[in-house]
LUMVEXGU-762205 format. One record per residue (C-alpha): x, y, z; residue in three letters. Coordinates in pm, 1 decimal, padded with zeros to 6 digits, always signed. Layout:
BEGIN
X,Y,Z,Ala
...
// end
This chain:
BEGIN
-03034.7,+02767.5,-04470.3,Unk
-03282.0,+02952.2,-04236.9,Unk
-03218.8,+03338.1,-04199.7,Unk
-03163.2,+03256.1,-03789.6,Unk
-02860.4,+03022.3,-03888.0,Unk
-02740.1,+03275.1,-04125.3,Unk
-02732.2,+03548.1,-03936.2,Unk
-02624.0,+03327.3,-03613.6,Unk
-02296.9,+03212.0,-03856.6,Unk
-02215.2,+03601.3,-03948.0,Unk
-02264.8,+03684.8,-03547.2,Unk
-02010.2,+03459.8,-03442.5,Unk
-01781.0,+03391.0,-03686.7,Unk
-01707.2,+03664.7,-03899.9,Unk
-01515.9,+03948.8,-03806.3,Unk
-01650.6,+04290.4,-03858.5,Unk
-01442.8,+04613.6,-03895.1,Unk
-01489.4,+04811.2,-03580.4,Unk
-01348.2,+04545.1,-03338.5,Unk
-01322.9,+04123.7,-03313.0,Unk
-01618.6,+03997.7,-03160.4,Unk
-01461.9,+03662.3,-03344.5,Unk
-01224.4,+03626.7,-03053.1,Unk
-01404.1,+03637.6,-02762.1,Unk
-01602.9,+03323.8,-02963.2,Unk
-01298.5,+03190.6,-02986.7,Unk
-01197.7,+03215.8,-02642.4,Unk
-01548.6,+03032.5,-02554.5,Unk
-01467.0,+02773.7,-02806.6,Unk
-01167.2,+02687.4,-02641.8,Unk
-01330.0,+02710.9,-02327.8,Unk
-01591.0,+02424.4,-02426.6,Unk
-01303.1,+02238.6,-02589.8,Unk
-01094.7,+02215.4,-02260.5,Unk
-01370.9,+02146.8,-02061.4,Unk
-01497.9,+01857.3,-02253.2,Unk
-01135.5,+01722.7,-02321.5,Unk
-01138.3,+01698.2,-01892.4,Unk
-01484.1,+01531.7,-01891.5,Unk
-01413.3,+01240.6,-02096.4,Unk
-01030.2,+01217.9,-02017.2,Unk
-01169.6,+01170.3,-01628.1,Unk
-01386.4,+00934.0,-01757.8,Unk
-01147.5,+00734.9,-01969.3,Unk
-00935.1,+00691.1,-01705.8,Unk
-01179.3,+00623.3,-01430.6,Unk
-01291.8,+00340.7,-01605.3,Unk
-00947.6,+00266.8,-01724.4,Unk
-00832.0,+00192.6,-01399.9,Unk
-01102.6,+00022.4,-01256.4,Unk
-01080.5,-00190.7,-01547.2,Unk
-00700.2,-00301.2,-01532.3,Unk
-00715.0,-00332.3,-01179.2,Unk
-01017.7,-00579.6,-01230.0,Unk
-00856.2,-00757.7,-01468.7,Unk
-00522.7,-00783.8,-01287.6,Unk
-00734.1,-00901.9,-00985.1,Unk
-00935.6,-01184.4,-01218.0,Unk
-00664.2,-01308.1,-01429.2,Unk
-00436.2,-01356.8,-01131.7,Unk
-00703.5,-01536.2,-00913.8,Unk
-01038.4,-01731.7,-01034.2,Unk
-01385.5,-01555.3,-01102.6,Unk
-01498.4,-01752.5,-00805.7,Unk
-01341.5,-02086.2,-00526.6,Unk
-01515.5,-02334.7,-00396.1,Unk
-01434.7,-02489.8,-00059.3,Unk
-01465.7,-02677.5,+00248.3,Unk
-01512.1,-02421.2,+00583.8,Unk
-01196.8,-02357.3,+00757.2,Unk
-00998.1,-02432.3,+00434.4,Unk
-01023.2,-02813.6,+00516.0,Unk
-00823.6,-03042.9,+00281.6,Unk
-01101.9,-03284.9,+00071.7,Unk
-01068.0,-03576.4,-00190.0,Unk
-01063.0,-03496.7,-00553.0,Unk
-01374.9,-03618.6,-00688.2,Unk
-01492.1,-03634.5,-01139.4,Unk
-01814.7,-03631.9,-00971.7,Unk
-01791.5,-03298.3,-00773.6,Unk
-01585.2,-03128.5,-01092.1,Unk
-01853.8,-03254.9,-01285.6,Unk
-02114.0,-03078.3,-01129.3,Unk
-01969.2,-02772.4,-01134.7,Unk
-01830.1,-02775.3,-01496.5,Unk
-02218.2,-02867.1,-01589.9,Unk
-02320.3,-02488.9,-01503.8,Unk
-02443.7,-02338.9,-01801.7,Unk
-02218.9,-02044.8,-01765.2,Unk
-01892.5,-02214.8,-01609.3,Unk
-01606.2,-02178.5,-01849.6,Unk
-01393.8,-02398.5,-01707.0,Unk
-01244.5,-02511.1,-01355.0,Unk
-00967.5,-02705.2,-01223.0,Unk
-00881.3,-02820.4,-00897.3,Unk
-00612.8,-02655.6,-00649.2,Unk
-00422.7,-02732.9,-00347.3,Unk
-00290.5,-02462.2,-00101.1,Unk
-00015.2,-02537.6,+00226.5,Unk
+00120.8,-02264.9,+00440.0,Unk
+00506.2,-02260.7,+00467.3,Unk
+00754.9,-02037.1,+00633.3,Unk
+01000.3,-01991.0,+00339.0,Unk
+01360.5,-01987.7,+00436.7,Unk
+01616.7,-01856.2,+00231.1,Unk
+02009.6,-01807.0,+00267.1,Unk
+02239.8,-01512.3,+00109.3,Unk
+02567.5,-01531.6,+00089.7,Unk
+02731.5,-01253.6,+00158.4,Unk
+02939.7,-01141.2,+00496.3,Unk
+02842.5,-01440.5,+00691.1,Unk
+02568.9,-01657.1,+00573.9,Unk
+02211.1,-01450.1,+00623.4,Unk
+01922.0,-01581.2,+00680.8,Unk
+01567.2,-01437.8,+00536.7,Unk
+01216.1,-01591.6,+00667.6,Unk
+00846.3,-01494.6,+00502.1,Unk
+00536.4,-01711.0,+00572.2,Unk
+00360.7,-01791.3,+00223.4,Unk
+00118.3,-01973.4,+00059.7,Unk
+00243.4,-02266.3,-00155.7,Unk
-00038.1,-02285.1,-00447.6,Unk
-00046.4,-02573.2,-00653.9,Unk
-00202.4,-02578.9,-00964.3,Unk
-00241.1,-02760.3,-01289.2,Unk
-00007.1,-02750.0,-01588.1,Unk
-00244.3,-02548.5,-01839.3,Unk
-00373.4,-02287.4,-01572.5,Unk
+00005.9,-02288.9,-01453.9,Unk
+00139.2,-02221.1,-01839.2,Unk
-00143.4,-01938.9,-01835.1,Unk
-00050.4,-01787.1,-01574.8,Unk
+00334.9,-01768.4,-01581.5,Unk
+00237.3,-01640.7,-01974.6,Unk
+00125.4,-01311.2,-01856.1,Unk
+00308.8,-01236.7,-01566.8,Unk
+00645.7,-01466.2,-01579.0,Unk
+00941.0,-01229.5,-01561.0,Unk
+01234.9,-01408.9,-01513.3,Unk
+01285.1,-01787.0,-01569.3,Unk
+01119.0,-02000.8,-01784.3,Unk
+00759.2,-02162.7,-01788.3,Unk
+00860.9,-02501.7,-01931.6,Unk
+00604.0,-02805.2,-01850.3,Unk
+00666.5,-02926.6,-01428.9,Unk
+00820.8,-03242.3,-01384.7,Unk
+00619.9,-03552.9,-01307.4,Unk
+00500.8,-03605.9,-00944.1,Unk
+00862.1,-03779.2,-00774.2,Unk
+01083.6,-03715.7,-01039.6,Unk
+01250.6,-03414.3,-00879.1,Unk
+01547.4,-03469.5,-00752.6,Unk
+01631.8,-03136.6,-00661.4,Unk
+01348.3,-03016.4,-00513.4,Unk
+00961.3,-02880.1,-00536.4,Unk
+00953.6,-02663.2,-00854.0,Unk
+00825.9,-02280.8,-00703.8,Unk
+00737.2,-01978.1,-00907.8,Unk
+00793.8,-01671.2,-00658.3,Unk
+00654.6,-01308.4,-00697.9,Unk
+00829.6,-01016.0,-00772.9,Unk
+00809.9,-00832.2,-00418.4,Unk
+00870.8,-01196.6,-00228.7,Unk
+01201.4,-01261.2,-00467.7,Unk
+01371.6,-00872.6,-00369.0,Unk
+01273.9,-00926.8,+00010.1,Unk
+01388.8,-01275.1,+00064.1,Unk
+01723.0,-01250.5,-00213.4,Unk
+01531.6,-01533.5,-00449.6,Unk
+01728.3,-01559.4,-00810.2,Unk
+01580.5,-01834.3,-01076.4,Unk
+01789.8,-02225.1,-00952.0,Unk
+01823.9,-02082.7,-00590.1,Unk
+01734.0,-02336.8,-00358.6,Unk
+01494.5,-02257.8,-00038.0,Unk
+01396.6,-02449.9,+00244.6,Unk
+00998.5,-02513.2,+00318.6,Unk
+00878.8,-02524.7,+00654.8,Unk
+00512.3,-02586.4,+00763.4,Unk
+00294.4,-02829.6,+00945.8,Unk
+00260.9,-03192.0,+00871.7,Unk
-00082.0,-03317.9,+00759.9,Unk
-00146.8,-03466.9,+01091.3,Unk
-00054.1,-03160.4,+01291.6,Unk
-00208.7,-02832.3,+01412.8,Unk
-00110.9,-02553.0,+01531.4,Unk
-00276.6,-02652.2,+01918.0,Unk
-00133.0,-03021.8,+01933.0,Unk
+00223.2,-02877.4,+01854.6,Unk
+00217.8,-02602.2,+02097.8,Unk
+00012.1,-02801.2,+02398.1,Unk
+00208.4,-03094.5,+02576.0,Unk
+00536.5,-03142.2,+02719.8,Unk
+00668.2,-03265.3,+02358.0,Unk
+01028.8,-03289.6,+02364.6,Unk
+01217.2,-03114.3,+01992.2,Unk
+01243.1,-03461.9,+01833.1,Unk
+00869.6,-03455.5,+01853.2,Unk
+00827.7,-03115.0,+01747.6,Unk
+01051.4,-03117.6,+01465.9,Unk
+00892.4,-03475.2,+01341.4,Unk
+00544.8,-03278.7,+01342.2,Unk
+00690.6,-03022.0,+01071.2,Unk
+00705.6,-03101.2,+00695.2,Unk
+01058.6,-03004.5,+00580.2,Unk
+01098.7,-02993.1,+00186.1,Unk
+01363.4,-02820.2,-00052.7,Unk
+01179.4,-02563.4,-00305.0,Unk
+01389.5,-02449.2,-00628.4,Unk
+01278.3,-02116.1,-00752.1,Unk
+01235.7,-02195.6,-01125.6,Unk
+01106.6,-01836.0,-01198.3,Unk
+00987.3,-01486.3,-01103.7,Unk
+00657.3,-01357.7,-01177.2,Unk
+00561.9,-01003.1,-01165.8,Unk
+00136.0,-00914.6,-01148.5,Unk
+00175.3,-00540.4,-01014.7,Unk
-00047.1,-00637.8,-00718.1,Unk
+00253.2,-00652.2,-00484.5,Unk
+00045.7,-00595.4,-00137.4,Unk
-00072.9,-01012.7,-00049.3,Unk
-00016.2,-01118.8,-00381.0,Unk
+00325.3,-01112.0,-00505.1,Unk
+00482.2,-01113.9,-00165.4,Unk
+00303.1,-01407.7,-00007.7,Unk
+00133.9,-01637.7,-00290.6,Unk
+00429.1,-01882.6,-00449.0,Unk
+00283.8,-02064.1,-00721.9,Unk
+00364.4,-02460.2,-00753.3,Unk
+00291.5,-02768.9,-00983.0,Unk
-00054.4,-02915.2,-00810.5,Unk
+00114.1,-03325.3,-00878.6,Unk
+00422.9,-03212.9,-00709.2,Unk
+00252.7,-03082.2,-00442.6,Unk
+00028.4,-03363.1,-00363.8,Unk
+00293.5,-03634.6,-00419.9,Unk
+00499.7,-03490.4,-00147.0,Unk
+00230.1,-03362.0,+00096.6,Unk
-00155.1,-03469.4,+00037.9,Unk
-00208.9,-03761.6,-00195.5,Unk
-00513.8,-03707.6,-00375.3,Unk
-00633.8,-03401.4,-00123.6,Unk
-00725.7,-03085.4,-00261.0,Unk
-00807.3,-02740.2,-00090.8,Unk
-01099.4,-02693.3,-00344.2,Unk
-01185.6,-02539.3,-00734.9,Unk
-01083.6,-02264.1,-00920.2,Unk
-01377.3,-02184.7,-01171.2,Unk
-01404.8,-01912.5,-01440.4,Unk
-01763.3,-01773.9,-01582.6,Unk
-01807.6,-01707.9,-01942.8,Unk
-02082.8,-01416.0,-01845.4,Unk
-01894.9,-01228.8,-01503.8,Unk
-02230.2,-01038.2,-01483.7,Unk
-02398.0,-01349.6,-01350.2,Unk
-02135.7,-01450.9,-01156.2,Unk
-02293.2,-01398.1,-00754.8,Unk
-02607.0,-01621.3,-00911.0,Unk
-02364.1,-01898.7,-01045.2,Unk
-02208.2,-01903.5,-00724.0,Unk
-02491.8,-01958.0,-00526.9,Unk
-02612.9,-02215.7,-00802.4,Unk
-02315.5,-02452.0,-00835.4,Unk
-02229.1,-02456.8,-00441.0,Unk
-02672.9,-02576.6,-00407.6,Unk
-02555.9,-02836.0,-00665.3,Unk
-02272.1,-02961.4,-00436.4,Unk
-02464.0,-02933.9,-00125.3,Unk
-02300.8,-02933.0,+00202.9,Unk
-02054.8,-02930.4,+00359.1,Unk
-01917.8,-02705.4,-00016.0,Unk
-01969.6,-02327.3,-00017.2,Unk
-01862.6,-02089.8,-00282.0,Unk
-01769.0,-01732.4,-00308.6,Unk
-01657.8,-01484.6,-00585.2,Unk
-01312.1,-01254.4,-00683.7,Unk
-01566.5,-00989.0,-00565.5,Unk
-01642.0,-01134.4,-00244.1,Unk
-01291.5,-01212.7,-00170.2,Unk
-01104.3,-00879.5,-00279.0,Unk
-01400.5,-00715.9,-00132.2,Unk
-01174.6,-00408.5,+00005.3,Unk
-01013.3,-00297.3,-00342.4,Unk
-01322.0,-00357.3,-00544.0,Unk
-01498.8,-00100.2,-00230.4,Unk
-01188.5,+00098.5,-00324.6,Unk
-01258.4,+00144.7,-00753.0,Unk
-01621.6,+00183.6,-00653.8,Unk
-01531.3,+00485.3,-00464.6,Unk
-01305.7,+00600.5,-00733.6,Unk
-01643.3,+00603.6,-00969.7,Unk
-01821.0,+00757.9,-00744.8,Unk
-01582.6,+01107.3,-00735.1,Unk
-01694.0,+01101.9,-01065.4,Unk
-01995.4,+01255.5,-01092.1,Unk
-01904.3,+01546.0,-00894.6,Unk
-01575.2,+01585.4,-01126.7,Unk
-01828.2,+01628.3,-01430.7,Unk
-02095.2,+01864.9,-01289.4,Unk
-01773.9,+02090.7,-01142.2,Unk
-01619.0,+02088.7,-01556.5,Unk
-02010.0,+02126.0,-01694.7,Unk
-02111.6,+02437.0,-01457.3,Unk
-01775.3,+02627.9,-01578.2,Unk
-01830.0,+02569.2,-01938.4,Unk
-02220.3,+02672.6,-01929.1,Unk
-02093.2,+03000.8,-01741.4,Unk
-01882.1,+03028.0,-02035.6,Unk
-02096.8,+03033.6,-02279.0,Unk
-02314.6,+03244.2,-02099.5,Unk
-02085.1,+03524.2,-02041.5,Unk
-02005.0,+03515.0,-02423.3,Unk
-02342.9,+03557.5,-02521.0,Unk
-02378.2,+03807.6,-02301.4,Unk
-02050.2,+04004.7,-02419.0,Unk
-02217.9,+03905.0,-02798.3,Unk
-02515.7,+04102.0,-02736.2,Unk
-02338.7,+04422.6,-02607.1,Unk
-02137.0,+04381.6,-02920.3,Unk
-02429.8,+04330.9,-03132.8,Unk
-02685.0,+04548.3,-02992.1,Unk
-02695.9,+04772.5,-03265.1,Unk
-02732.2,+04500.4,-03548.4,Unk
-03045.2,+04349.1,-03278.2,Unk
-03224.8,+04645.0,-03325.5,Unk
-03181.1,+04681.4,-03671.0,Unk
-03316.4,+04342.5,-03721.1,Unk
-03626.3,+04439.4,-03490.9,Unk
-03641.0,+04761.9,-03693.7,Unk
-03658.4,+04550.1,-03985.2,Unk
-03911.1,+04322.6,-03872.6,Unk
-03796.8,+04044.3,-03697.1,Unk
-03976.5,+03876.3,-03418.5,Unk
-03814.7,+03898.4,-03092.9,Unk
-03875.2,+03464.7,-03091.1,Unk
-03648.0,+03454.0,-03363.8,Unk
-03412.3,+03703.5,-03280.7,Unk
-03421.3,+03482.0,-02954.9,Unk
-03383.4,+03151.4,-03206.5,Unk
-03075.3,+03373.4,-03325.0,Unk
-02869.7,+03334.8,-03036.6,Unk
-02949.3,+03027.9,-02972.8,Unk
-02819.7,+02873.4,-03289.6,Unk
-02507.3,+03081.1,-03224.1,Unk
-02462.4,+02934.6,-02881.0,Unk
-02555.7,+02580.3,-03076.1,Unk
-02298.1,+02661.2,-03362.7,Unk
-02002.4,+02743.9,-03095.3,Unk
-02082.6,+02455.0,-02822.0,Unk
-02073.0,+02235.5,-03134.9,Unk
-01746.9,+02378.2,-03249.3,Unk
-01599.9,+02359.6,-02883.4,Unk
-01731.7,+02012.8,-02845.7,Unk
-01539.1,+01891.3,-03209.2,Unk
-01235.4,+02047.5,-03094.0,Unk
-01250.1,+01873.8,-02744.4,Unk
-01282.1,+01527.6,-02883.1,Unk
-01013.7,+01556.2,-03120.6,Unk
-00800.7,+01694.4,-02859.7,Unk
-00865.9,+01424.9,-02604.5,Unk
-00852.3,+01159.4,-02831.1,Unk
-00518.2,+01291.3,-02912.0,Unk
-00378.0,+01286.1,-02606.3,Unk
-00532.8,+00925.3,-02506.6,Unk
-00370.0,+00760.2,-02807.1,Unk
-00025.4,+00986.7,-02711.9,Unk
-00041.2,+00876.6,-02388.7,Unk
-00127.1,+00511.0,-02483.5,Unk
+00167.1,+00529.0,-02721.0,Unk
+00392.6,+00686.7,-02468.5,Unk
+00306.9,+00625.7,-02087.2,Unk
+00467.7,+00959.6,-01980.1,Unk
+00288.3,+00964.6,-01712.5,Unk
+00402.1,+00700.3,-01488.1,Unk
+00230.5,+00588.0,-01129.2,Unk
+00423.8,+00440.2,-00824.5,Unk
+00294.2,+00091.9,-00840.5,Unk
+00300.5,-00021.7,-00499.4,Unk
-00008.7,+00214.6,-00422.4,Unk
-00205.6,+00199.1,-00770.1,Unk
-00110.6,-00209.0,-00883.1,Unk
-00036.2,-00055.3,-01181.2,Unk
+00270.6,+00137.4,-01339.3,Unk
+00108.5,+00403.3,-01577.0,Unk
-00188.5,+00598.6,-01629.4,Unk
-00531.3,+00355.5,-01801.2,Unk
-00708.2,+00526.4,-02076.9,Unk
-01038.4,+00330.7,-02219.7,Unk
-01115.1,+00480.1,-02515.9,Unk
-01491.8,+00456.4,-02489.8,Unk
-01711.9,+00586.9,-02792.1,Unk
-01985.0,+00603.9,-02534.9,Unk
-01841.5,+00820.1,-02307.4,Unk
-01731.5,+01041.8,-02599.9,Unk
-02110.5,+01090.5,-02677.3,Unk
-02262.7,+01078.2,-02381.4,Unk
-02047.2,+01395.9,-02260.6,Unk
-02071.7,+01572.3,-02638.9,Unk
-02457.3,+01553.6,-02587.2,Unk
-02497.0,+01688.2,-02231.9,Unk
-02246.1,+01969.6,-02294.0,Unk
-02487.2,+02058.6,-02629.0,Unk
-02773.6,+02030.9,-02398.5,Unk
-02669.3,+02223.0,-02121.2,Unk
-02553.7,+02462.8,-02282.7,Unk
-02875.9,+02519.5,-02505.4,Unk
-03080.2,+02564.1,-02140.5,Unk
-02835.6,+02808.6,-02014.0,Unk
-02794.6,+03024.9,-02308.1,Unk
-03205.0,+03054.2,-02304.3,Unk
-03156.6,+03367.0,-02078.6,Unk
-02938.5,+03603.6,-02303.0,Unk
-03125.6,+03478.8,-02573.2,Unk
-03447.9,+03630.0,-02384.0,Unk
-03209.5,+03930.6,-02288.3,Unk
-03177.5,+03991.5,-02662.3,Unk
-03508.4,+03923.5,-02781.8,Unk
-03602.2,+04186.6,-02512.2,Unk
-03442.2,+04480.4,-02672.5,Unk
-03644.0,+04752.8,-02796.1,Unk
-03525.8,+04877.2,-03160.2,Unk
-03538.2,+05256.6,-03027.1,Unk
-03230.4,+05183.7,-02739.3,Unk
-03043.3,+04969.9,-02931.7,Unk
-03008.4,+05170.4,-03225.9,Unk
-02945.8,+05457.5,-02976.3,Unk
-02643.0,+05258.8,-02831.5,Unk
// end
């Protein structure tokens, strides 16, 4: 061990008889402990959240849709799934069909009440549909959808969470469906004189049964306005062989913008494309400004703990001025007696930065374990606090706090070094 380590050790770590210049290294330890616990607790859950709200966002809708403008109805064509399942770096992708309804629901009760939402009716195939209703089903069952016309009591639905407490819906409640026939617009059936045969003849009227409840957290235009459906069903009753367009997942979501743009080229007109990012533009603007508070969170935390251990070098050297000069009388350089604090400031950021690791590790995996701290849902999408447990994060903080704190403890290492033997034996 080099004499400057030694003597750094005995500096801050052992006690000497007159007073406890072991405690106010103690009090910096903690100090640096604390203060990197914050860092990377702000970072695991910054990243935490952004990352379950991204998920939430992709496993409840497709990594990217592509369409017809104005949400125009087309035929299902192999050929045009073809060409967009033969992307290198398209998973997979199914087609969809989406109808807006008004859905109308009674309660008994005093009187018989009635309860109107507009939705969207979303039918989709029976694996994505089992997929789906896997992660987020919470009450009813996800058994296969009948075949197209063999429903005799109605259009199997799958309502959210915030949809089913507004409008009363329980799992085998039946609800009436009321939208626009496929011939129909919203123009032609308000211009004319039409009389209310002619009106009512315009509107498709169909009985849904609410075979279950699903529950994503994202309760704000998802589960109070998307009802999920079998895609046959749909088409049999509505749109033979007419699709609103195709869900697609990526296998590499870094590429996903480029894929975009290359499967909707391979289509050609009149197809365009566009991504989860594109079309939840406003939340994803929302994490990204979460990350970007950030950086100022982690300069704030550094700048305290470099004061820190400044001030506790500082108090070190009053402390130890007597045992500086002594080692100048002795024959030590002033560089090393400089090198001297240094490793001490070294030797306690180190032991500061062990003891804030373990500690927020600790309370990551507690709180992981736990969820005691709980968020209201309706404003976050989710119900407790994320933590990622990162082993980046966990170094990158460990080494800037080590190499902060090694520039900033340069000047009472200088202060030190600066001593003359004559006044600080004198002291």
């Amino acid at each position: 061990m080099k004499p400057e380590f030694y003597i750094a050790r005995r500096f801050a770590f052992k006690q000497r008889s007159a007073s406890k210049p072991t405690f106010i290294v103690m009090v910096a330890v903690i100090g640096i402990a604390v203060g990197t616990a914050a860092l990377i607790l702000t970072l695991s859950i910054v990243n935490g959240f952004a990352g379950s709200v991204e998920n939430k966002l992709i496993s409840f809708s497709a990594h990217m849709q592509i369409r017809h403008p104005q949400d125009q109805l087309f035929q299902e064509r192999r050929s045009d799934l073809a060409k967009v399942t033969d992307h290198a770096n398209v998973a997979n992708a199914t087609p969809f069909l989406e109808k807006s309804f008004i859905l109308r629901s009674r309660n008994s009760g005093k009187g018989q009440v009635y309860r109107s939402k507009p939705v969207i009716v979303k039918g989709i195939n029976t694996q994505q549909q089992q997929a789906f209703l896997n992660k987020f089903l919470k009450a009813g069952k996800s058994n296969q959808p009948e075949a197209a016309g063999e429903s005799s009591e109605g259009i199997p639905l799958y309502a959210g969470q915030t949809l089913a407490e507004n409008l009363g819906l329980t799992v085998g409640k039946k609800v009436m469906l009321v939208g626009l026939g496929s011939n129909s617009s919203d123009a032609k059936l308000i211009a004319g004189n039409k009389s209310i045969i002619d009106m009512l003849s315009s509107l498709d009227l169909e009985v849904g049964v609410i075979r279950g409840i699903y529950d994503t957290g994202l309760q704000e235009g998802f589960d109070d306005y998307v009802v999920l459906s079998d895609l046959k069903q749909l088409q049999h009753r509505f749109n033979p062989m007419m699709i609103s367009g195709y869900d697609a997942n990526v296998q590499k979501l870094a590429d996903l913008p480029k894929t975009a743009k290359e499967v909707t080229a391979s289509l050609g007109y009149p197809f365009y494309g566009y991504t989860v990012f594109e079309r939840y533009a406003n939340l994803f603007e929302w994490l990204k400004l979460q990350k970007n508070i950030t950086p100022l969170l982690i300069v704030t935390i550094t700048i305290v703990a470099v004061f820190n251990i400044i001030s506790t070098l500082l108090v070190l050297i009053i402390e130890k001025t007597r045992e500086i000069g002594m080692l100048s009388a002795l024959g030590l350089e002033p560089g090393k007696i400089s090198m001297v604090f240094m490793a001490q400031a070294f030797l306690i950021s180190l032991s500061g930065i062990a003891m804030g690791n373990i500690l927020a590790l600790s309370l990551s995996l507690f709180e992981l374990r736990f969820h005691l701290i709980t968020l209201p849902e309706k404003s976050y999408f989710i119900k407790y606090v994320p933590l990622l447990i990162e082993p980046l994060d966990y170094a990158i903080v460990s080494i800037a706090v080590i190499a902060l704190t090694l520039l900033f403890a340069f000047i009472p290492a200088r202060i030190a070094a600066s001593l003359k033997p004559s006044t600080a034996l004198n002291t």
